[in-house]
C-alpha positions as CSV (number, residue, x, y, z in Angstrom):
1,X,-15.8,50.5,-36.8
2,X,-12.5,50.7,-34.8
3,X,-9.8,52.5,-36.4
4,X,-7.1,49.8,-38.6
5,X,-5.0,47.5,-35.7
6,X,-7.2,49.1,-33.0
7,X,-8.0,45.5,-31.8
8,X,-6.0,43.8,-29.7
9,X,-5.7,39.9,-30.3
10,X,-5.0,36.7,-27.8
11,X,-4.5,33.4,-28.3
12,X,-7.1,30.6,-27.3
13,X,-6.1,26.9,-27.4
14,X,-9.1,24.5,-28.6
15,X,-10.1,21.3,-27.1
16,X,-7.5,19.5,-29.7
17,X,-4.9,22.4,-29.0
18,X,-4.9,24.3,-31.9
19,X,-4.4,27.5,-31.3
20,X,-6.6,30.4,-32.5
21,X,-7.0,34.6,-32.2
22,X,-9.9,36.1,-30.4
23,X,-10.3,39.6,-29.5
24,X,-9.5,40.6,-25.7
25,X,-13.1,41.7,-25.4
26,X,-14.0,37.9,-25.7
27,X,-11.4,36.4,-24.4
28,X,-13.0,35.8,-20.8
29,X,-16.2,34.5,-22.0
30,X,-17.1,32.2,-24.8
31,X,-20.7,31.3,-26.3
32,X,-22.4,28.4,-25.5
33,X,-23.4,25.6,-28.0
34,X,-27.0,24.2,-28.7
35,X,-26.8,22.0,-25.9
36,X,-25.7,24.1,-23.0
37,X,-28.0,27.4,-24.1
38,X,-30.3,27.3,-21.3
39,X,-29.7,27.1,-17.5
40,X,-31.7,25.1,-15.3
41,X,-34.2,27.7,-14.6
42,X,-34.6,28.0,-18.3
43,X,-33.1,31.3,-19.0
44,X,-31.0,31.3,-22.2
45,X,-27.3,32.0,-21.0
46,X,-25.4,34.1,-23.3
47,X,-21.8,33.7,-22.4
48,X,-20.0,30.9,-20.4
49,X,-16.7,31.7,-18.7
50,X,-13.7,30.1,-21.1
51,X,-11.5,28.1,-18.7
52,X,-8.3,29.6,-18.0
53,X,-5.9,26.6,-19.3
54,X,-7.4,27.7,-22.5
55,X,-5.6,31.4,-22.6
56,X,-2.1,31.0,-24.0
57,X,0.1,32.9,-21.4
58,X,3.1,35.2,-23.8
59,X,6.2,34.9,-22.0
């Protein structure tokens, strides 16, 4: 357990833009759905790499 505000928050926009907080630690990667789970070697892929339009940039 991290110590109270110890994590640090960025915004993601969805596919609909609506905006959402993620931690940073997952804001590179997200997690696949049913659908896109395996590879095609049939390994089970645990993270996908989030696109960057999706990061909002703070200016």
């Amino acid at each position: 357990m991290g110590k109270t505000g110890s994590v640090e928050w960025v915004k993601l926009k969805g596919r609909k833009g609506q905006i959402r907080l993620v931690p940073r630690k997952n804001a590179n990667t997200k997690r696949p759905g049913p659908a896109q789970r395996y590879d095609p070697s049939g390994k089970i892929r645990r993270k996908i790499k989030r696109s960057a339009k999706a990061i909002v940039k703070v200016s």
